[in-house]
N, C-alpha and C positions, 0 to 999 in steps of 0.2 A: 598314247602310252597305256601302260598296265599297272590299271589303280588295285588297292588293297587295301582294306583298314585294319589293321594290326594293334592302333594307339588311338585314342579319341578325347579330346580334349570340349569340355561343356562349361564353357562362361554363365554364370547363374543358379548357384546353389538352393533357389526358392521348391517350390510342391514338387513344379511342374520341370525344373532342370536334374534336381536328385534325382526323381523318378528313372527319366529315360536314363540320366547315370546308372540306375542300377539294373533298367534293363537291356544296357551295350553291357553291362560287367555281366550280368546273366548268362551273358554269350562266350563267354571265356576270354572277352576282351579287357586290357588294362585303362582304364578312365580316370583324366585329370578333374577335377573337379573346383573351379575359382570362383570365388565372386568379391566382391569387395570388403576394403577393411573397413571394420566398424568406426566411428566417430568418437566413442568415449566409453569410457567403462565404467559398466554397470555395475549396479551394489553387488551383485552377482558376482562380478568378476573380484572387486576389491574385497569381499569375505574372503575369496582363494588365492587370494596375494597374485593378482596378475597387476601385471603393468602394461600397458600400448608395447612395449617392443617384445615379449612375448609369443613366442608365436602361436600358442595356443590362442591365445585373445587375437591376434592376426587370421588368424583362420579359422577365426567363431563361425562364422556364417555356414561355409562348406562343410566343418565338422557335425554344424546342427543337421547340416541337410543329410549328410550322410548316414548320423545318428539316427533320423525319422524313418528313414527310410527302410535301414534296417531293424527298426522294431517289429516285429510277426504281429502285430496289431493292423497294421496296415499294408500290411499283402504286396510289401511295392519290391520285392525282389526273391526269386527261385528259392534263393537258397542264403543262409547268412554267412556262409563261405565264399561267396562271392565279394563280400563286403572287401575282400583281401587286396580286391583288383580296384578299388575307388582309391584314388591319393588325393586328400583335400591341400588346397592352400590361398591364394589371395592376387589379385590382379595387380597387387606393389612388388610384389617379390617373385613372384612367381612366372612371371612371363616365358622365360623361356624355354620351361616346360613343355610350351607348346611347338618347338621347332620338331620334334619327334614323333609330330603327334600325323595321322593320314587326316584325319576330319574334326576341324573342330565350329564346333554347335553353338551358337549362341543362344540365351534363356533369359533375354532381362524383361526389363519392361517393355508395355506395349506403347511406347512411343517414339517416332522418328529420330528425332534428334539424341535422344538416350542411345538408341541402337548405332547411328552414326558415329557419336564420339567412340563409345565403345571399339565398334571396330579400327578406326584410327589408331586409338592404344594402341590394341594389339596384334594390328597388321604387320609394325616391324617384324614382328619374334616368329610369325607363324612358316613355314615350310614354302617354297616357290611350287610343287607339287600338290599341298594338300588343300581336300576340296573344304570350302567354306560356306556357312549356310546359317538361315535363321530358322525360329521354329517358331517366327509370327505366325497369329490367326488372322491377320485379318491387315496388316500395314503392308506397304506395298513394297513388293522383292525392289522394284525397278530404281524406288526410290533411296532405298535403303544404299543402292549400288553406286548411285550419282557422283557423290565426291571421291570416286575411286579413280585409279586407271582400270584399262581392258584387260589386263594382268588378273586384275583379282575378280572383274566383273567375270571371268569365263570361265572361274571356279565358284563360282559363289549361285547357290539357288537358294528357293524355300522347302524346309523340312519340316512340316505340319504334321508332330504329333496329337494323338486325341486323347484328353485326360479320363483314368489314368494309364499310363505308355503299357504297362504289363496286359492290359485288357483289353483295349480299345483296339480294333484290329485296321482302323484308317490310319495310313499316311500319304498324306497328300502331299505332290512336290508341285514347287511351284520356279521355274527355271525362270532368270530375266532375258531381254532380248540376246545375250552374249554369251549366255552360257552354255559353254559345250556339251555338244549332242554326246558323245560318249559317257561323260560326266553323269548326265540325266538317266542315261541308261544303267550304268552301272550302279547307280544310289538306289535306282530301282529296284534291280536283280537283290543288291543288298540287306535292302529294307522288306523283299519278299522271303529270302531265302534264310534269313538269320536272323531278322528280327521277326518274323513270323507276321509281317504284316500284309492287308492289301490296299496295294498301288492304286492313287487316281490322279491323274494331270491334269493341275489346274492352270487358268489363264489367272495373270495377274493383276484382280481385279479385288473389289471390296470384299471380305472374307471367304475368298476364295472360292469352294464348292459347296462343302456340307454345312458350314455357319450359315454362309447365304439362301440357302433351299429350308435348313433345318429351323430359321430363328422366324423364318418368313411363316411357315409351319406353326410356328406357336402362338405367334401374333392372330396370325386369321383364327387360334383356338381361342383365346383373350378376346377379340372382336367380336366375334359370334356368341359366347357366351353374354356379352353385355346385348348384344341384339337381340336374342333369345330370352333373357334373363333366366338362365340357365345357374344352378351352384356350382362349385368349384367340385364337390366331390361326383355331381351327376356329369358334367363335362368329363372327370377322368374316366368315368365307365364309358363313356361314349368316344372316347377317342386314344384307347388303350390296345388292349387284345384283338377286340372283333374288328379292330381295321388294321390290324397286322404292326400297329407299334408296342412300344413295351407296356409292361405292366403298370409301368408308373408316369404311363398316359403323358399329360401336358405339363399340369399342376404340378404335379409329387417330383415330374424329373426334372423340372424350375428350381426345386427347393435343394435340389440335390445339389444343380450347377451353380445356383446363385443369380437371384432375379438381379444385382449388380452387374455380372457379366451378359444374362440373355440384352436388358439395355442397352452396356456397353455395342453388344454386335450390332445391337439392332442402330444405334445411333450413329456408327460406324456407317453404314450404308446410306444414311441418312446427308447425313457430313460429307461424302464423297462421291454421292450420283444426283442427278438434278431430273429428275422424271419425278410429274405427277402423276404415276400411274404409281410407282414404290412409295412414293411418300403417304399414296392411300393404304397401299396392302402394307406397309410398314409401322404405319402410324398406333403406337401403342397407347390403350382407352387409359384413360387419368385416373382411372380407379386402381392399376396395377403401378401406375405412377406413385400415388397414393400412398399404395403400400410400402415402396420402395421409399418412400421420402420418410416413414416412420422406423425404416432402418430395418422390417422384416425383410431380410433379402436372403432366407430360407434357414436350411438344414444347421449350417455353419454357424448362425445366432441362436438359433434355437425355435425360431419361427421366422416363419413364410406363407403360404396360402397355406400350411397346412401348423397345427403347432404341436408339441407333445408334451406333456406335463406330469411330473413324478404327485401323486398323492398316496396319501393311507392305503388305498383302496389298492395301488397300484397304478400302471401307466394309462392317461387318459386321450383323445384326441380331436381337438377341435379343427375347424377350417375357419377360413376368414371368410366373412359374410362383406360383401363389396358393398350392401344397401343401408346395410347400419353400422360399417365399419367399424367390426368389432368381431371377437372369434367365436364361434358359436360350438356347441355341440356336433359332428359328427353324424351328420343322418343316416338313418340306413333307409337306402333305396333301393325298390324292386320293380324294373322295367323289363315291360312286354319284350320289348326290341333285341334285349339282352337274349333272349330266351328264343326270339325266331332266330340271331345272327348265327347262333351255338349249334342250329338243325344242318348248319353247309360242313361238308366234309372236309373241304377244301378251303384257304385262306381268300380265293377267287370266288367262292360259293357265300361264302361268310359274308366278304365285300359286297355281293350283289344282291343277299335279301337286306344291309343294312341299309343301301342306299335307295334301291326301288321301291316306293314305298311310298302314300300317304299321311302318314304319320309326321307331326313334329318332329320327332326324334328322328326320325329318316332324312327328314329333310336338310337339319342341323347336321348329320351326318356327311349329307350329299356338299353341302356349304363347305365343312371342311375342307373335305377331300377334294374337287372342285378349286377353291381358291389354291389351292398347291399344287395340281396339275396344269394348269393356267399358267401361272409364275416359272416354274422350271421351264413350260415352252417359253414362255418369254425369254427368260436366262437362257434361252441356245440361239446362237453360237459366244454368246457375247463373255459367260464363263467357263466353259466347254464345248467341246465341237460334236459334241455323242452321247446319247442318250445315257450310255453303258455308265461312262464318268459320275452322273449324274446319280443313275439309280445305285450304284456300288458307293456312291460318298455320303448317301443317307441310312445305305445297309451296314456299313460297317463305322458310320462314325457315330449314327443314330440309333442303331439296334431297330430298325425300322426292316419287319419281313421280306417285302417287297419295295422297290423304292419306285418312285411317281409315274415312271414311264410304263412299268410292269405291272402297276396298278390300273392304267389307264387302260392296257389291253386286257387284263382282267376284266373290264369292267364295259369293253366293248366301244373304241376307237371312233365308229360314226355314231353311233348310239347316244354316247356322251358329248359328242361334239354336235349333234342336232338338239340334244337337249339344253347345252351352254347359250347355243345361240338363241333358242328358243326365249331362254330367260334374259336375254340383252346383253351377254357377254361377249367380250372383242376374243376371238381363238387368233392367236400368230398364222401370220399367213403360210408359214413354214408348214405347218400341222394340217392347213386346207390343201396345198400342192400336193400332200404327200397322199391324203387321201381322195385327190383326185386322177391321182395317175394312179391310182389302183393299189394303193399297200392300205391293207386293212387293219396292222398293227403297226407297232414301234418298233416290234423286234421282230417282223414278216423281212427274209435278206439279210439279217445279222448271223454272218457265219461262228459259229461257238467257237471259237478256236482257242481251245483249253493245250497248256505246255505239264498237264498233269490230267488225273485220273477223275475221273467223273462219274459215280457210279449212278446211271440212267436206265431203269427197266426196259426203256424203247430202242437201249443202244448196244446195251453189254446181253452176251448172248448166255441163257440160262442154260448150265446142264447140270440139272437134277433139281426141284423144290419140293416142299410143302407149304401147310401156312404158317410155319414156324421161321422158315431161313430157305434161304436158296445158294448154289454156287455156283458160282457166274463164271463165266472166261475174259480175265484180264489181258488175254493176248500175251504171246511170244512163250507159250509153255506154262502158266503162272495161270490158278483158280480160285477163286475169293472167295470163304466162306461169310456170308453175309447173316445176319438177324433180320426176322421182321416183327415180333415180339414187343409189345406195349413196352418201353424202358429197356428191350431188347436184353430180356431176363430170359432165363434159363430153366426149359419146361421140356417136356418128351421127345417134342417135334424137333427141337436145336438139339438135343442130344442123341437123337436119330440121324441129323444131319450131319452132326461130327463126326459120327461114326462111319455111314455114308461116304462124305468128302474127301475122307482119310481114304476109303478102299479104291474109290475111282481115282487118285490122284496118283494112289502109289500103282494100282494096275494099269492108269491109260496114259499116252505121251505127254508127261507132265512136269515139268521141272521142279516144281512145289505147292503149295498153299499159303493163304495166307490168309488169318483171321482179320476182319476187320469191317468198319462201315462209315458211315459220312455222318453220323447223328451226332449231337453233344455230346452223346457221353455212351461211353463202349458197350457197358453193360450193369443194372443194377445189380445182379446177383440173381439168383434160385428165385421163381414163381413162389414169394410167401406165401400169396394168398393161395396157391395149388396146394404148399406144405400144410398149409395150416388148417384148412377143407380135410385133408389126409388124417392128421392130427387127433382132429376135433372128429374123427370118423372113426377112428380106431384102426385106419385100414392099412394096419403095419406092414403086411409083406408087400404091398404095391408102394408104401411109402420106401422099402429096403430093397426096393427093385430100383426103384427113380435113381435112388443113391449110389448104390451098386455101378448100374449102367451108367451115372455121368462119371463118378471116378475114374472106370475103365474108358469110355470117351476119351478123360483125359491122358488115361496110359497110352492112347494112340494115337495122341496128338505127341509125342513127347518120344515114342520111338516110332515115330511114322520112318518109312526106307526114303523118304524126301524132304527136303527142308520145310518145317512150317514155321510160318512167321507170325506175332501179333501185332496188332496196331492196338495196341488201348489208347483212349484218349480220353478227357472227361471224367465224369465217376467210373473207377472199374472198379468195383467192389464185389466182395464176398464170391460169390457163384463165377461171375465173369474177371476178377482177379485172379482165382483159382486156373482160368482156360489159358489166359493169358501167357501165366505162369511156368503152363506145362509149352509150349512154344520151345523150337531151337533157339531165336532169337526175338526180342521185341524192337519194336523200332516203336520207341512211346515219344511222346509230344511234352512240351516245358508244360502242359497245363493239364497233367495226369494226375489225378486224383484218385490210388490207388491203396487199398484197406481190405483186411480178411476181417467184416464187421459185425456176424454172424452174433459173437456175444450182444449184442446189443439188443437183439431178438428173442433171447434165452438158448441161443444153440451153439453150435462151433464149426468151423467147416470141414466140413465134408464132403468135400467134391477131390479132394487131395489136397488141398493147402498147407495141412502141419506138414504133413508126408514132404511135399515140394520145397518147404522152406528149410523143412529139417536137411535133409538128400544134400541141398545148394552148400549150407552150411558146414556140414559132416563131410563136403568131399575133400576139402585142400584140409581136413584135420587128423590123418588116419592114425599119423605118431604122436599127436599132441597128449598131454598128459591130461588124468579123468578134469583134473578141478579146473584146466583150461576149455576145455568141452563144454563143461557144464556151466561158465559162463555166458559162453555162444547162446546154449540151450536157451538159456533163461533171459537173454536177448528177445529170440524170437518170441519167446511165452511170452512177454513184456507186451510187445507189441498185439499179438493174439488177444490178448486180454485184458487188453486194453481199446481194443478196437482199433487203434491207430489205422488213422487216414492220414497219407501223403498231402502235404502243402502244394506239390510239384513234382514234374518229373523226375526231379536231380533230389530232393527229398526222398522219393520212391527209391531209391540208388541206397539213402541212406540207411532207411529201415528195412533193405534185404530184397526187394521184390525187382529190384533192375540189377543189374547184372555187368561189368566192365567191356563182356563183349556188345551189351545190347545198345544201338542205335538211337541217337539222339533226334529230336525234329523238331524246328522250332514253329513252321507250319504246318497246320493241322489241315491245310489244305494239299499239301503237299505229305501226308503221311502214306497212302496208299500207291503212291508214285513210290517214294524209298521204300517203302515193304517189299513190293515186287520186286524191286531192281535188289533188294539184301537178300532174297528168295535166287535169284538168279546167279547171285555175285557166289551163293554158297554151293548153287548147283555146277559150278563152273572148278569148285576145289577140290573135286573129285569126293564128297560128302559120304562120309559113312553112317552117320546116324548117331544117335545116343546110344551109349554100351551100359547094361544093368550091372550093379553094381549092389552091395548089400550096404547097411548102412550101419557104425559103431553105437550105442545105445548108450544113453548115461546111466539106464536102470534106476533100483531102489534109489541109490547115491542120488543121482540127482534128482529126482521126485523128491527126495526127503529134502535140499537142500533148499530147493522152489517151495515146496508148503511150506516149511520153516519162515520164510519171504514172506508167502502168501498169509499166512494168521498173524503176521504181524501187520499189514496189509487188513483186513477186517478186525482184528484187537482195536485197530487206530479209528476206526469207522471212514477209512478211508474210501471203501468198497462195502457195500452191502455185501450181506450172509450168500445173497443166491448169487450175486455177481463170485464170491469166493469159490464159490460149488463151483462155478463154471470153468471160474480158469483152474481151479484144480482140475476137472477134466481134461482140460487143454495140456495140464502138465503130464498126466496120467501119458496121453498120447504122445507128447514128444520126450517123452522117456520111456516108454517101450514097456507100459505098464509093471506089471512085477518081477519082470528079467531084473537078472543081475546086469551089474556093470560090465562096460564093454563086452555084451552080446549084440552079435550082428544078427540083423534083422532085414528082409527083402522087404519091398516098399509094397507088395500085397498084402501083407501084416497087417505092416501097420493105417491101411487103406482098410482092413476088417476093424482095426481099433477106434477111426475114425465112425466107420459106420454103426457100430457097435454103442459109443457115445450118443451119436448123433439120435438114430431111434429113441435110446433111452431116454434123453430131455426133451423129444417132440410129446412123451406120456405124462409130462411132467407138468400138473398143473400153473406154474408161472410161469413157464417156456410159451405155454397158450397165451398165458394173459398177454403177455410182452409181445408178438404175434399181432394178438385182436387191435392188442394199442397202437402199435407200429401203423398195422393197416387201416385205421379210423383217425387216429390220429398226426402221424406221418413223420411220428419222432421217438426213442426209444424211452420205454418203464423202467423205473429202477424201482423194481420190488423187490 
């Protein structure tokens, strides 16, 4: 049959059941949201005169979760418009909400018999169609399915979100022996395509994929540390960056998750496999035991290995010392090893002076990595049948760069495996076969076969670079302009490029362009530190040429004779907001973090962004009346002048920079795929281009009406003197400096009025300061 999710129904309104509620409503889909009635009512309730039949007091639980969720404090949904699509209510009254529902999720607790009752509820009310699922980490699909019939076993898998659901890019399904192959595929397709995640198939076994590799991962970091007698802060330097995991290493991301749950998995395994070989690499030292039995079990209490404490002074930070069990001061450590790992280019380079090596620290290194390369062969086939599983369920549920198998061919397959042996280690005999019949990697015969875009210097063919950006051929008419630019900022060589891209695209057989690239985040904005060298130089007509020339870049991205597309994703700010912006169409990703941030530097943009937002704004208003104009106006200033930065893509929609025709993507994997195909769909509608147009001015009128704003805005000390300076510039320019009211103005004007500004405060001694501090310090002055 032909499934669809339309309705989604989530039993368990706790962290981790709101969450994915709010990010299925993210998706423009409608979510029920149940969990149980409370037992008695709290002084809480009886201050607001509730009673048990109530239904606010009936559906405390869901209302609280949907409440948390929607708080902008905790980041757990797009947009708080979406809140619209959550309906809370209660597992007494509310069941048969769910007969309407395509999927409904279960969120309780992690135990069998809890999960079982549950389902019995409310298998009468749910649909003969809809597919059924848990979002255990770690209990078993199989068992969970036992007291059922085959009816609901072949709709029913595991849907293994990674906390929290909006960030974590793993979900791991987990199918029982009965459930249909279609099913599996389509939850797949689902959860790649709209919830923007990526897929890994797990068997159904003790926590699955990434708990089982990731928690095994931490233990051997806890083990080794007590072997070593290494601290807790020198272990996080040693087992962070330079070996391609997060920043917050072993320790710091314990304290994040909760040394109660890294246990819980770890015991999980424990509890349900009968192997003295895991019961060693499982086995957690009594001193992390320790900790947990005095109730530091991290972030959530307020200490964990690591602690933070408010004084006079300000905020302080101790660790826990495992020897005198007790928190110590915070040491600062400065290790060699640190300093040779930093010499490799490459995260493979990095890997191989950490581990080859002499040194303790090398060796503790080698131990790590080592006891986790070991383990994952083991776990094949027994929790995956493919390496890929494996290393994609540590990359994307871990934030781990490379995952075990990718690290080991990094790091040299026999090389590693002579040296294992060498030290008296058992290697799976799977891993000896394979390099005896001649594959000298893990991934030597793994064909790539990507059902999306890839951008690979060895594969995608260049036409035209420098060392600023190149443009590549996407195949079927379609050219990619790419960055290769530190933070993929905006300096000569990318504005030479744009310019470029633009003229081979519309002169050679080309259906369109399309901006875009595979890195976190699109683009920081304008080379500060180029501006700021300029600056601080005097060298005003090469700084009013830079300016000049990206502006016009962007006029010809904007009436190119072919469609260009953007892909912003990540931070698009200032310089690379502006490029974006000038695009026929964007196809931006839910996790676009777009802002004209310039003020925050002491400057305004200049690359066209008043000009673009103003144009956007002014065009659906030619008959509106001045003091309705001048609302809009002083919208956009708002935001200009305030620096605002997008929470989200759908955020970005709200404060003007996305657009109702522009494309939505919930995969950022997938954003370069729909670019081209919006690049083609527009080249196929017979496409005229952008038509110039002049644009109606609010003049003196509204300048006067915005500084009026703005001094009471600095009267209040709400904004410093110099931030006032600034957005009155900003008002200056999108009111068309000293023209009268409704005078029309072409957007070269006011593209001289931006530039005009902009010069003027790069002379400006606190435009510098703000600049030096931004660049040394990495956050904005408010002088």
């Amino acid at each position: 049959m032909q499934y669809q999710i339309n309705r989604v129904a989530i039993i368990g309104a706790g962290v981790m059941g709101a969450s994915i509620a709010a990010l299925i409503a993210g998706t423009g889909t409608p979510v029920v949201l149940l969990d149980i009635l409370p037992r008695e009512l709290s002084p809480e309730d009886l201050k607001k005169g509730l009673t048990m039949s109530d239904q606010v007091f009936r559906d405390k639980f869901a209302i609280a979760g949907k409440e948390k969720v929607l708080n902008p404090k905790n980041h757990a949904i797009y947009h708080k418009d979406f809140g619209d699509l959550i309906t809370t209510g209660n597992i007494e009254d509310d069941l048969p909400l769910l007969q309407n529902c395509d999927w409904v999720l279960e969120v309780v607790l992690e135990e069998l018999e809890v999960k079982q009752q549950l389902f019995k509820k409310i298998n009468p009310f749910i649909g003969k169609q809809t597919i059924i699922s848990s979002n255990t980490s770690g209990v078993s699909i199989q068992k969970i399915a036992e007291p059922f019939d085959d009816d609901f076993k072949k709709r029913f898998l595991g849907t293994h979100f990674f906390n929290p659901p909006r960030y974590m890019k793993l979900f791991e399904i987990i199918p029982n022996v009965e459930t249909e192959q279609a099913i599996v595929k389509f939850m797949a397709e689902y959860a790649t395509k709209f919830l923007g995640k990526g897929v890994v198939y797990a068997k159904d076994t003790p926590n699955f994929i990434a708990n089982r590799i990731g928690a095994q991962a931490n233990v051997a970091v806890m083990q080794l540390a007590e072997k070593y007698q290494y601290g807790i802060s020198k272990v996080d330097m040693l087992c962070g960056e330079i070996i391609g995991r997060p920043k917050t290493a072993t320790f710091k991301t314990i304290d994040m998750v909760g040394l109660d749950i890294l246990i819980h998995v770890a015991d999980n395994v424990m509890n349900n496999i009968a192997s003295t070989y895991e019961e060693k690499v499982y086995h957690i030292p009594l001193y992390v035991r320790k900790l947990a039995s005095l109730g530091h079990y991290g972030d959530k209490v307020g200490s964990g290995f690591y602690k933070k404490q408010k004084t006079a002074q300000g905020f302080t930070k101790s660790v826990w010392d495992y020897g005198t069990e007790a928190y110590i001061e915070d040491p600062k450590i400065d290790l060699d090893i640190m300093k040779i790992a930093k010499k490799g280019e490459t995260l493979a380079d990095k890997l191989n002076l950490a581990v080859w090596g002499d040194s303790e620290e090398q060796r503790f290194i080698w131990e790590v990595i080592k006891s986790n390369l070991l383990y994952s062969a083991y776990c094949i086939p027994e929790i995956a049948d493919h390496v890929t599983e494996i290393d994609n369920g540590m990359k994307w549920g871990f934030n781990w760069q490379l995952g075990p198998f990718e690290i080991w061919d990094a790091l040299g397959v026999t090389r590693t495996v002579e040296r294992m042996q060498a030290e008296g280690e058992n290697v799976p005999d799977w891993v000896l076969k394979r390099l005896n019949a001649g594959h000298k990697a893990f991934y030597e015969g793994i064909e790539a076969t990507k059902s999306h875009i890839v951008l690979d210097h060895h594969s995608n063919q260049i036409l035209k670079s420098n060392d600023d950006a190149s443009l590549v051929d996407l195949g079927d008419g379609v050219a990619c302009l790419v960055f290769k630019t530190k933070g993929n900022t905006v300096n000569h060589g990318v504005i030479e490029m744009i310019q470029q891209s633009v003229e081979i695209v519309e002169n050679g057989d080309f259906r369109g362009l399309v901006i875009g690239n595979q890195s976190k985040n699109f683009s920081a904005g304008a080379d500060l530190a180029m501006i700021g060298e300029l600056a601080k130089e005097g060298a005003w007509k090469e700084l009013e040429t830079l300016i000049h020339d990206f502006q016009y870049a962007n006029l010809k991205l904007k009436y190119c004779r072919k469609p260009v597309v953007s892909a912003p994703r990540g931070m698009t700010l200032g310089g690379g907001a502006e490029m974006a912006l000038h695009a026929h169409r964007q196809v931006i990703t839910a996790e676009t973090y777009m802002g004209l941030v310039e003020l925050g530097v002491g400057l305004i943009p200049g690359g066209g962004g008043c000009k673009e937002l103003l144009a956007r704004e002014m065009s659906n208003m030619e008959k509106a009346p001045l003091a309705e104009r001048i609302t809009h106006v002083k919208q956009i200033w708002k935001n200009i002048a305030m620096a605002k930065v997008s929470t989200s893509g759908y955020d970005a929609k709200k404060l003007g920079f996305v657009r109702s025709c522009d494309v939505f993507n919930m995969n950022a994997d997938l954003q370069l795929t729909d670019a081209k195909n919006e690049v083609i769909n527009l080249s196929q509608l017979a496409y005229t281009g952008n038509l110039k147009a002049p644009i109606n001015m609010t003049g003196k009128t509204g300048f006067a009406a915005i500084k009026l704003e703005l001094m009471q805005m600095v009267d209040g000390h709400f904004i410093s003197e110099y931030d006032g300076k600034l957005a009155e510039k900003v008002a200056y320019i999108l009111t068309g400096g000293n023209v009268l009211p409704n005078t029309l103005m072409d957007e070269e004007t006011i593209l001289g009025l931006e530039r005009e500004v902009f010069l003027s405060l790069c002379g400006e001694t606190k435009t510098q300061e703000r600049i030096q501090y931004m660049l040394t310090k990495g956050k904005p002055l408010r002088n």
